[in-house]
C-alpha positions as CSV (number, residue, x, y, z in Angstrom):
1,X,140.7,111.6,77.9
2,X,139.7,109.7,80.7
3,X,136.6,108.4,81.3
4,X,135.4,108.5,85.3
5,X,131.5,108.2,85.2
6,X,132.4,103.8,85.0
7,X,133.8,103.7,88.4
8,X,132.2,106.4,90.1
9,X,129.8,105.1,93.1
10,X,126.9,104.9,92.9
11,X,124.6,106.0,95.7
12,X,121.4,103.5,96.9
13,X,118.9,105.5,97.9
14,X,116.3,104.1,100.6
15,X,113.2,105.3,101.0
16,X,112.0,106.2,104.3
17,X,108.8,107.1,104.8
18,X,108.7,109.5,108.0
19,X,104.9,110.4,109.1
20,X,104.1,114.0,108.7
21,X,101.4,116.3,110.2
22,X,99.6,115.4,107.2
23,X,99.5,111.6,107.9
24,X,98.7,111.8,111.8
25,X,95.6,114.2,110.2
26,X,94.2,111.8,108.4
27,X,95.1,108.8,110.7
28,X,92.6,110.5,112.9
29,X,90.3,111.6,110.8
30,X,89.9,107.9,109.5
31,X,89.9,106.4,112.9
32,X,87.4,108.5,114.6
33,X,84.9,107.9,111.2
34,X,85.6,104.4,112.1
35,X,85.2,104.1,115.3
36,X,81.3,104.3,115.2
37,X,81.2,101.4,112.9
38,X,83.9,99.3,115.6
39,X,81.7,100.1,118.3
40,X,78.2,98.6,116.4
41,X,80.4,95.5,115.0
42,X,81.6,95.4,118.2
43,X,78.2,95.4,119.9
44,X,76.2,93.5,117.4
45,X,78.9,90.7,117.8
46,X,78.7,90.6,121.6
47,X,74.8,90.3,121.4
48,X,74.7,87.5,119.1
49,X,77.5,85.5,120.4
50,X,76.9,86.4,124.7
51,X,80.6,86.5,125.0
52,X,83.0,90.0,124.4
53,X,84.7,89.5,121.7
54,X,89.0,89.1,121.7
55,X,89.6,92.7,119.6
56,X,87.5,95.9,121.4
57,X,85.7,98.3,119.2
58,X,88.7,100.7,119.9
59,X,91.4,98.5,118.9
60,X,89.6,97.8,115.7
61,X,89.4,101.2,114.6
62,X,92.9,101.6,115.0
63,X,93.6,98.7,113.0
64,X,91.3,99.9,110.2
65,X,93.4,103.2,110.2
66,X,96.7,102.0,110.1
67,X,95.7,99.9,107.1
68,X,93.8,102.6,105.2
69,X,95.6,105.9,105.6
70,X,99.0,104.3,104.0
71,X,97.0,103.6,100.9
72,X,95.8,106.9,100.8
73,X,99.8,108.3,100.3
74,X,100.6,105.4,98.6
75,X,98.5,106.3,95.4
């Protein structure tokens, strides 16, 4: 008897993470909840410096959602 299963292929198997309805939920619901806290930082920073700062509030909040909502599916 011949035994196949030492030369059979084996298949790599990539994960790809595609973003569901799910994910562009909580994206938003994460950056509107930190957009309020963007726009003070944001604020308070121009005050005590006189100058607008590089990032706007709007950007920031975008940022912060990108980096928490992956860590939410990733646990």
């Amino acid at each position: 008897m011949t035994d196949f299963t030492h030369e059979t292929p084996v298949k790599e198997r990539r994960v790809s993470y595609v973003p569901t309805r799910e994910y562009y939920a909580y994206f938003a619901l994460i950056f509107v909840a930190t957009l309020p806290l963007s726009i003070l930082t944001w604020v308070l920073s121009a005050a005590r410096r006189l100058e607008l700062p590089e990032r706007g509030p709007i950007k920031s909040a975008w940022s912060q959602a990108q980096i928490i909502t992956p860590r939410i599916f990733s646990a």
